[in-house]
Backbone as CSV, one residue per row, in Angstrom:
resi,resn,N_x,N_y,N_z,CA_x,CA_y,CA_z,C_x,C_y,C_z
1,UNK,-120.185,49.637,-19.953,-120.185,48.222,-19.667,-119.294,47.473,-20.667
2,UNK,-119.615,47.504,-22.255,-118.558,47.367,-22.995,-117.676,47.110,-23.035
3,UNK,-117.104,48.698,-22.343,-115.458,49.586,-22.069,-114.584,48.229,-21.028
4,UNK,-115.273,48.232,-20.261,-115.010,47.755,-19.119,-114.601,46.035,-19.292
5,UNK,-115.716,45.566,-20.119,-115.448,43.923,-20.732,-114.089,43.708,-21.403
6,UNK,-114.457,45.022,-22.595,-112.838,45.043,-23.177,-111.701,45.149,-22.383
7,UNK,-111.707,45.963,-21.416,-110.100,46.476,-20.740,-110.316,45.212,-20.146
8,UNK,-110.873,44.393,-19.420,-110.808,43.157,-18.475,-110.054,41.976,-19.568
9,UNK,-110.503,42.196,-20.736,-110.707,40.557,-21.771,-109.971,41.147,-22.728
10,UNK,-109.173,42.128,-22.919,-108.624,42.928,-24.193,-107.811,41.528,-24.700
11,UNK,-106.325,40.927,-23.883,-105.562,40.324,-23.975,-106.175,38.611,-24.882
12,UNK,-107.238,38.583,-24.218,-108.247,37.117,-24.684,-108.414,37.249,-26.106
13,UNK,-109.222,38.708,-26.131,-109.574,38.568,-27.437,-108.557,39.021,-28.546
14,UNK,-107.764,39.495,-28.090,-106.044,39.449,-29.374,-105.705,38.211,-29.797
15,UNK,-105.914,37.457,-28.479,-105.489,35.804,-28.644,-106.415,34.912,-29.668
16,UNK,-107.432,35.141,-29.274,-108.918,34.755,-29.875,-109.013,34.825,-31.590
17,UNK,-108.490,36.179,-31.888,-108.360,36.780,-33.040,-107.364,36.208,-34.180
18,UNK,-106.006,36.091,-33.083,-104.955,35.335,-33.677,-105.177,34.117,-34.027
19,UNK,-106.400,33.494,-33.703,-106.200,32.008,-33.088,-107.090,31.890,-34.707
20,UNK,-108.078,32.934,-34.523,-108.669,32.880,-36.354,-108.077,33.179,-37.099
21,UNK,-107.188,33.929,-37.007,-106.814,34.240,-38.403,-105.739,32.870,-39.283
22,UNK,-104.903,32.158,-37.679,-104.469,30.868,-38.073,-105.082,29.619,-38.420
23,UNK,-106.589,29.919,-38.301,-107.284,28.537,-38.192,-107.262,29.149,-39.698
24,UNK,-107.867,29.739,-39.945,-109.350,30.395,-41.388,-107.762,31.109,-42.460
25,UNK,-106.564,31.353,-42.325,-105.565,31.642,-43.501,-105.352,30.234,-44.423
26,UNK,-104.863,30.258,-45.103,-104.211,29.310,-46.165,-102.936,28.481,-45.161
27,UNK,-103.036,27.479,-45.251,-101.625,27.107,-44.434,-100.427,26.333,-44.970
28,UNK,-100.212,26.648,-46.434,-99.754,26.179,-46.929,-98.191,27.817,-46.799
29,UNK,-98.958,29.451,-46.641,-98.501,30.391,-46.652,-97.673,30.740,-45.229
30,UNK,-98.075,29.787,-44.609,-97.643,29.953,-42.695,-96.041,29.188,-42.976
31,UNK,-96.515,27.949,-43.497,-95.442,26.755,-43.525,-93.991,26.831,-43.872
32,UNK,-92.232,27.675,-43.654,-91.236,27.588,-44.434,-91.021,26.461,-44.554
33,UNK,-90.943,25.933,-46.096,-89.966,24.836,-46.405,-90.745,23.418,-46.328
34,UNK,-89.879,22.564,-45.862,-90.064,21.129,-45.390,-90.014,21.460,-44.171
35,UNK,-89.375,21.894,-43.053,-89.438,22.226,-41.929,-90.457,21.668,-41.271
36,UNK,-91.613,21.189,-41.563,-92.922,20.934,-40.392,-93.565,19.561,-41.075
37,UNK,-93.157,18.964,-41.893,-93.604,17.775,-42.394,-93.893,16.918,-41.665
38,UNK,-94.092,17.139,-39.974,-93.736,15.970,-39.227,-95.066,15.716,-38.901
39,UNK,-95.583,14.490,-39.173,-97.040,14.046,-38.920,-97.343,14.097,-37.399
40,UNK,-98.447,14.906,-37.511,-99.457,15.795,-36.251,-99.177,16.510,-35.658
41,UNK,-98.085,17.226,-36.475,-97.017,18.610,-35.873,-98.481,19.656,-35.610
42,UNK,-99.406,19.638,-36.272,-100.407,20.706,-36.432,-101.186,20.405,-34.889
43,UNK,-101.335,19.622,-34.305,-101.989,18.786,-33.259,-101.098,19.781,-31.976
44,UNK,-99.746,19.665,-31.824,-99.358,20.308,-31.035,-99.728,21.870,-31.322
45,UNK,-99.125,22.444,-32.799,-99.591,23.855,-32.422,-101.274,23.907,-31.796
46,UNK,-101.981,23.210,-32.212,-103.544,23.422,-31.569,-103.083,23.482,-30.083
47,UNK,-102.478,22.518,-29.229,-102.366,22.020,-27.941,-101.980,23.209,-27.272
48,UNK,-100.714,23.948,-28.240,-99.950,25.539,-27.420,-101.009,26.563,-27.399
49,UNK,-101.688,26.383,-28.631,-102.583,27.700,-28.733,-103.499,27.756,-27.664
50,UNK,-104.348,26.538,-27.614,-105.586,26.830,-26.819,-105.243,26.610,-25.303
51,UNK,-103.901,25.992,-24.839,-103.185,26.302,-23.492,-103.025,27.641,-23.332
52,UNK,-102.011,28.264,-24.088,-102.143,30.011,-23.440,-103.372,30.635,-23.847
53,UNK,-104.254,30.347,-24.624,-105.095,31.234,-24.196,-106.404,30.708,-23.653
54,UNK,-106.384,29.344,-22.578,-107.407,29.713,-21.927,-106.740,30.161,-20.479
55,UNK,-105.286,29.842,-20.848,-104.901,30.678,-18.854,-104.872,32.216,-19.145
56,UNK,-104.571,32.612,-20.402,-104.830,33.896,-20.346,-106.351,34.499,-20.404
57,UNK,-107.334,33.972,-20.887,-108.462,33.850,-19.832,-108.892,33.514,-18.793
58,UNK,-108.159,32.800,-18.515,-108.497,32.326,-16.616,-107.882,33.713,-15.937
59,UNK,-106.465,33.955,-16.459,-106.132,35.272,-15.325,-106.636,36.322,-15.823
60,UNK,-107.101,36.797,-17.075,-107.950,37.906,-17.350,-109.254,37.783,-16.343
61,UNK,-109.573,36.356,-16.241,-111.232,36.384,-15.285,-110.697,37.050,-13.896
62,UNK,-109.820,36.648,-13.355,-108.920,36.992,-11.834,-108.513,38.365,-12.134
63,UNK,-108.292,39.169,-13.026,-107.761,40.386,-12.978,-106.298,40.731,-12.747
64,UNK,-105.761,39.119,-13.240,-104.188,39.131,-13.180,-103.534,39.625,-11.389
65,UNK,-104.963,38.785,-10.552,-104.484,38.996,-8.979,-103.996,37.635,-8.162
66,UNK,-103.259,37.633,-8.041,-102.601,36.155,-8.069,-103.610,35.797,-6.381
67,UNK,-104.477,36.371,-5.271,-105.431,36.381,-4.719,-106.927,36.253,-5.180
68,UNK,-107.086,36.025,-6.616,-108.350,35.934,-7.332,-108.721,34.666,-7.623
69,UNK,-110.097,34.881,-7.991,-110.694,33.364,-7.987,-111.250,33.810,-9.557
70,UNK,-110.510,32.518,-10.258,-110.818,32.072,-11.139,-112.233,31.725,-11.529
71,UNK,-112.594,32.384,-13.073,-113.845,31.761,-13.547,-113.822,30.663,-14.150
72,UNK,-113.728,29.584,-13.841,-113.759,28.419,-14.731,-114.675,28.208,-15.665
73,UNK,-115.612,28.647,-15.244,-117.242,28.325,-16.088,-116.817,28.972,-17.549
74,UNK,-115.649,30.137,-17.756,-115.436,31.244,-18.628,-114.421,30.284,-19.565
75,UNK,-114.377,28.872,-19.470,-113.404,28.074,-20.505,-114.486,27.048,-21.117
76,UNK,-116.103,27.376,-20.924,-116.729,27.241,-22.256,-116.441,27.884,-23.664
77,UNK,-115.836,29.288,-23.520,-115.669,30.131,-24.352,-114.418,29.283,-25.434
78,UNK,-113.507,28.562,-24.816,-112.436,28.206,-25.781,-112.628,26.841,-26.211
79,UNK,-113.944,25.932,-25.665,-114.117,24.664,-26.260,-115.363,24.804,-27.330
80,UNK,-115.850,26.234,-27.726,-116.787,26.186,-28.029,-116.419,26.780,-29.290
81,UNK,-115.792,28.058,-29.043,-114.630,28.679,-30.332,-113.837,27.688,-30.975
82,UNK,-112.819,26.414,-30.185,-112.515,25.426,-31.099,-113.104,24.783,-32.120
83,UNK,-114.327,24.546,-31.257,-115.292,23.398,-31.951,-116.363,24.405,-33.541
84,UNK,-116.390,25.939,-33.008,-116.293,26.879,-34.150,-115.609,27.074,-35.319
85,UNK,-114.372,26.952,-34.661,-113.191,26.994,-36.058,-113.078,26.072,-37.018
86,UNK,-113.655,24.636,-36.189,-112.943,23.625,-36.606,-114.683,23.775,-37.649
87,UNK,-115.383,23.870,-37.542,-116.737,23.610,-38.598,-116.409,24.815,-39.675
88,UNK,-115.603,25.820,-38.846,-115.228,27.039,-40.209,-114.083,26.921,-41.295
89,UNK,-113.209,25.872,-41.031,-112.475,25.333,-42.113,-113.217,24.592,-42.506
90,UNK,-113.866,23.685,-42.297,-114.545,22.799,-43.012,-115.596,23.479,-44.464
91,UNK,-116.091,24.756,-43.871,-117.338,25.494,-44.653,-116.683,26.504,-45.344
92,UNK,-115.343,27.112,-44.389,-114.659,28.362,-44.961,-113.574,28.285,-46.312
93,UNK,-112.448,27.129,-45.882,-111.505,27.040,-46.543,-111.313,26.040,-47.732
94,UNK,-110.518,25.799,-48.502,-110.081,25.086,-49.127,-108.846,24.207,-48.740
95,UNK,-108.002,24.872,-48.235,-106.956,24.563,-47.561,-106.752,23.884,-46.231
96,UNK,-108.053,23.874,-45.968,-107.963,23.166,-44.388,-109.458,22.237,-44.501
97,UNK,-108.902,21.072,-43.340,-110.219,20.541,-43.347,-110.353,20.355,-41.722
98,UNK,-111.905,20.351,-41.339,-111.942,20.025,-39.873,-111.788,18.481,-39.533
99,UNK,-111.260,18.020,-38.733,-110.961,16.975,-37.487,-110.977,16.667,-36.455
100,UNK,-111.465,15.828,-36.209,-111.815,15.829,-34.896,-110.681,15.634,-33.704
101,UNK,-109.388,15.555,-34.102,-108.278,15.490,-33.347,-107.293,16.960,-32.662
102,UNK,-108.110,17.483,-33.823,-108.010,18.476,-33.897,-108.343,19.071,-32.468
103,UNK,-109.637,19.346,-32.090,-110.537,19.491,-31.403,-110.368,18.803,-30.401
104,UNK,-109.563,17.655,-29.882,-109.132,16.782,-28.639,-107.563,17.507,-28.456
105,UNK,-107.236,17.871,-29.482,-105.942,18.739,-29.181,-106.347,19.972,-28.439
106,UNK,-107.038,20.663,-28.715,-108.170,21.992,-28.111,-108.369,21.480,-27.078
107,UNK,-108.852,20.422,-26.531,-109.551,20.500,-25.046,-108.428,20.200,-24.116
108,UNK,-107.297,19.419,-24.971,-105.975,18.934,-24.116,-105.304,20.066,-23.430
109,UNK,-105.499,21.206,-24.641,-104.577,22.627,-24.348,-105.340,23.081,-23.314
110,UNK,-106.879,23.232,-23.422,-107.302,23.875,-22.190,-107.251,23.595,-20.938
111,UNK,-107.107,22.201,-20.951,-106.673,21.602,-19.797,-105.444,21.851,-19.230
112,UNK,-104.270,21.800,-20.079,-102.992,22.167,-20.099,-102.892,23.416,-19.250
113,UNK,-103.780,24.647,-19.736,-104.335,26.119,-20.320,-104.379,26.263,-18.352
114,UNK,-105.109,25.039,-17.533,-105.650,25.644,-15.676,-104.405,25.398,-15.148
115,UNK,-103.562,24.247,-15.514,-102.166,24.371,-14.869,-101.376,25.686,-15.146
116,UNK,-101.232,26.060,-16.136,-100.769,27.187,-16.605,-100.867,28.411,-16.060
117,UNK,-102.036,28.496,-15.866,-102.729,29.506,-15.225,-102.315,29.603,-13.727
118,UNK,-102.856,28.343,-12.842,-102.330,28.259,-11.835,-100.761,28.275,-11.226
119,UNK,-99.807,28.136,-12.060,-98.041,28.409,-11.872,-98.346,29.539,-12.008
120,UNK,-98.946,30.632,-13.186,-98.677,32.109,-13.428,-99.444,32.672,-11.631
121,UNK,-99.888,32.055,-11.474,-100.707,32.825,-10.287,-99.597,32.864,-9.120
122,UNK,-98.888,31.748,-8.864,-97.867,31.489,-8.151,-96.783,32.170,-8.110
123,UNK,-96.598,32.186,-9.651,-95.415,33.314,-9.576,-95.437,35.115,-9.575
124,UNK,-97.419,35.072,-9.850,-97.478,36.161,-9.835,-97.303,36.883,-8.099
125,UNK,-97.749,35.473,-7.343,-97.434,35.579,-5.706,-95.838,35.885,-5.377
126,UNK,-95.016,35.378,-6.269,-94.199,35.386,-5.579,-93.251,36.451,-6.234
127,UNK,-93.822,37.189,-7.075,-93.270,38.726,-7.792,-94.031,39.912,-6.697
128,UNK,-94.864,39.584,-6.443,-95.701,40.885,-5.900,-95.568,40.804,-4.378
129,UNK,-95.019,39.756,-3.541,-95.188,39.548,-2.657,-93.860,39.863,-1.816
């Protein structure tokens, strides 16, 4: 049963993983340079992150069948993990603090995350078809 969760959700939870190790690292070590000084540059990376990976949970729920029906109910998982991370910098780090904009950036992406999903399905129609 496990086996089976994993091979379905493998791709989610790489994403999932990545998504901690960027919340919960130092981010002062991510940053080259001056390069990103740009106030609420961090707001968008939240917005990209939690866009691809709740369509890459939406088509992991479908089985990457562009004929599948989406679990929607299964994008509690990425407003709930946001709202996780964001209390785990707060408790975890030094370097980071939680916000709540943060976290409106998270729900924007997931939202972002069903359109996303829905073009990949489209084009997955129109590769396979």
């Amino acid at each position: 049963m496990l086996y089976l969760f994993l091979k379905q959700y493998y791709k989610s939870i790489i994403i999932g993983g990545l998504i901690t190790w960027l919340s919960l690292s130092g981010s002062q070590s991510m940053i080259p340079g001056r390069m990103l000084e740009i106030p609420y540059v961090d707001k968008i990376g939240h917005f990209c992150m939690y866009a691809f990976f709740s369509a890459v949970l939406l088509l992991d729920s479908c089985k990457w069948q562009y004929d599948g029906r989406f679990n929607y109910l299964i994008l509690l998982i990425p407003v709930i993990f946001g709202a996780l991370m964001e209390i785990m910098q707060m408790a975890l780090t030094t370097s980071r603090r939680a916000e709540a904009l943060d976290l409106a950036a998270d729900i924007a992406g997931i939202a972002a995350g069903i359109v996303l999903a829905l073009f990949s399905k489209r084009v997955l129609r129109a590769i396979r078809s």
